[in-house]
C-alpha positions as CSV (number, residue, x, y, z in Angstrom):
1,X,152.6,84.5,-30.0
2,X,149.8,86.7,-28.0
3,X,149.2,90.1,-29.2
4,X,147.9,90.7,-25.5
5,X,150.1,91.3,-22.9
6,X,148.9,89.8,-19.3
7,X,149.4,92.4,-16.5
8,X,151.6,91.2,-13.8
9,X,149.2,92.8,-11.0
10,X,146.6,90.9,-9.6
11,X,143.0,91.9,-8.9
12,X,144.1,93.2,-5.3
13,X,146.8,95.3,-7.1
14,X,146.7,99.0,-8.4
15,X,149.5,99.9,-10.5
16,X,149.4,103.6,-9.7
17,X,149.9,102.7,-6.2
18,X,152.6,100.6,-7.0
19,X,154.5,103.4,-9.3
20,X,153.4,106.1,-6.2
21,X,155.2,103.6,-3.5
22,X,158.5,103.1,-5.6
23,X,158.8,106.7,-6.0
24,X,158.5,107.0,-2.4
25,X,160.9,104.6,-1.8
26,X,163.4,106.8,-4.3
27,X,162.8,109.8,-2.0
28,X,163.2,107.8,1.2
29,X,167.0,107.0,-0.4
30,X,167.1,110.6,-1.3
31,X,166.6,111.5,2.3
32,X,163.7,113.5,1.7
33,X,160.1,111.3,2.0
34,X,157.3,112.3,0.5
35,X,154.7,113.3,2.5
36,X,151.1,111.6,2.2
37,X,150.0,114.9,0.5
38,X,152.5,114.4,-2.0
39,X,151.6,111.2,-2.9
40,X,147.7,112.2,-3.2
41,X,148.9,114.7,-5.4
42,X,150.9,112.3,-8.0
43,X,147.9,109.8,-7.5
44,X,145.7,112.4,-8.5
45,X,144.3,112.8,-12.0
46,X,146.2,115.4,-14.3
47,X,144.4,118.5,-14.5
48,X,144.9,122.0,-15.9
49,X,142.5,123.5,-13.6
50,X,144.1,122.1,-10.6
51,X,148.1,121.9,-11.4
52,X,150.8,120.3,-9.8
53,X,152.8,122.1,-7.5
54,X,155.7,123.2,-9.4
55,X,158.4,122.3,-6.6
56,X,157.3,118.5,-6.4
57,X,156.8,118.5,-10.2
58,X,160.4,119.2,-10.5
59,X,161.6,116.6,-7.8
60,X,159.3,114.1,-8.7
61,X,161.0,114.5,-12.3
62,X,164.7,113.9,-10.8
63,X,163.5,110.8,-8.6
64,X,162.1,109.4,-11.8
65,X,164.6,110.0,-14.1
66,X,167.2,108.2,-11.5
67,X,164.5,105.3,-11.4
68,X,164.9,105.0,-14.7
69,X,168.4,105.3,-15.0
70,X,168.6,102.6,-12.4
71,X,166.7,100.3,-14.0
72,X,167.8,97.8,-16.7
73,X,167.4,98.3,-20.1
74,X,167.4,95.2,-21.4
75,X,163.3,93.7,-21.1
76,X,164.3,90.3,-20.2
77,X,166.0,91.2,-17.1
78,X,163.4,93.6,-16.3
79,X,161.1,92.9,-13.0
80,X,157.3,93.0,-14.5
81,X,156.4,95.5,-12.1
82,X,159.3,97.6,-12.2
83,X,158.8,101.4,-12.4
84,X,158.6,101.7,-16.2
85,X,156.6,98.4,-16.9
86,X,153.6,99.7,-14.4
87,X,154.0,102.9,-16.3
88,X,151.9,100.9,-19.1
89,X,149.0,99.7,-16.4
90,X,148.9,102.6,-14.2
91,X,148.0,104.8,-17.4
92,X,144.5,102.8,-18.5
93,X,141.4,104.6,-18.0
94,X,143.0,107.7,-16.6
95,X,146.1,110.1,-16.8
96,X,147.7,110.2,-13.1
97,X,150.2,112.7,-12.4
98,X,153.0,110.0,-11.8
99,X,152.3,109.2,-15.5
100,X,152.1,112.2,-16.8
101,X,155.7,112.8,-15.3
102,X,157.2,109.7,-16.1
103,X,155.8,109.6,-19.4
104,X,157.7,113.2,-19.9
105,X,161.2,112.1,-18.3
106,X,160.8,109.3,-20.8
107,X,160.5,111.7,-23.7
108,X,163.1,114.2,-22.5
109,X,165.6,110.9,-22.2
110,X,164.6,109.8,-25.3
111,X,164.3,113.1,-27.4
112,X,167.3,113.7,-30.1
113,X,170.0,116.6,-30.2
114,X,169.7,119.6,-30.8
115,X,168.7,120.5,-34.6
116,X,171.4,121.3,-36.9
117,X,172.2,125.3,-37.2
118,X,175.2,127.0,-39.9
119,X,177.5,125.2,-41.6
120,X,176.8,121.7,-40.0
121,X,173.0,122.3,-41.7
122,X,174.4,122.9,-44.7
123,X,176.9,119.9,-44.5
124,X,174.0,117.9,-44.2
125,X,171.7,119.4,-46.9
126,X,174.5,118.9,-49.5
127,X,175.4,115.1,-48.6
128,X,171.6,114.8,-49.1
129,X,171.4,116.0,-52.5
130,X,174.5,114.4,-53.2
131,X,173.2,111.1,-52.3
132,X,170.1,111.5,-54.5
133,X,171.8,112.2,-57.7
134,X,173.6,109.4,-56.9
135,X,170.7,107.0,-56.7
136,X,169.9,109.0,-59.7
137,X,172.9,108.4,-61.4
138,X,173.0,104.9,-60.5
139,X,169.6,104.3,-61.9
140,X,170.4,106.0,-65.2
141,X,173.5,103.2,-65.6
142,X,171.2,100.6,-64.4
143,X,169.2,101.2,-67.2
144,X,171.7,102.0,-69.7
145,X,173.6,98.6,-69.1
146,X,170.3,96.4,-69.0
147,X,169.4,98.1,-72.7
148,X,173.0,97.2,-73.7
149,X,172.1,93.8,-72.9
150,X,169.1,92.8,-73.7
151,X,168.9,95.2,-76.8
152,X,166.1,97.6,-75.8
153,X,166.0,100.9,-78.0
């Protein structure tokens, strides 16, 4: 098996464009294109100095997010260039917008619950110690039965 991974875009093909034009085509099925600006913008480098306006920032996030929803989870029945596999060729060299964006819907999806607060903490502290003086129990008879065995003093 390779440990390299051959990008499904040719010479010809940028995979920022690519990510840029399906997002367009999310927003043309929204009913709301993006405008050439907007796409300069996502195509654009992530900057702090020059920050993404905060009304596309927040559309571009739902567009995504239902691009990803949309999409397949399992890998096999994944198109190489779909949204979230040029996610890992748009990003070399440089941190677009799209990415920047896509790579924080990703995170958001994937992020846990919320932490534990009150009782259900302290549920959760005491099954933990629980289960460690069990272990610790357990190993004590371990060792007890093994010196009943073989003899050990």
């Amino acid at each position: 098996m390779s440990w390299f991974i051959k990008s499904p875009f040719g010479r010809d093909e940028d995979p920022l464009h690519h990510m840029v034009k399906l997002l367009s085509d999310e927003a043309i099925k929204d009913g709301v294109p993006l405008t050439e600006r907007d796409r300069e913008i996502l195509a654009r480098e992530n900057s702090r100095l020059e920050p993404m306006p905060e009304v596309l920032r927040q559309r571009a996030k739902d567009l995504i997010s239902r691009i990803f929803e949309a999409e397949p989870f399992d890998e096999f029945e994944r198109d190489p260039k779909c949204f979230s596999c040029s996610l890992q060729w748009a990003g070399d060299g440089r941190y677009p917008n799209i990415v920047a964006l896509a790579e924080e819907v990703a995170c958001d999806i994937a992020r846990p619950s919320a932490p534990l607060h009150g009782r259900k903490l302290a549920k959760d502290n005491l099954q933990l110690v629980g289960c460690g003086l069990m272990v610790v129990l357990l190993m004590f008879a371990i060792v007890a039965v093994a010196g009943l065995l073989f003899g050990w003093k």
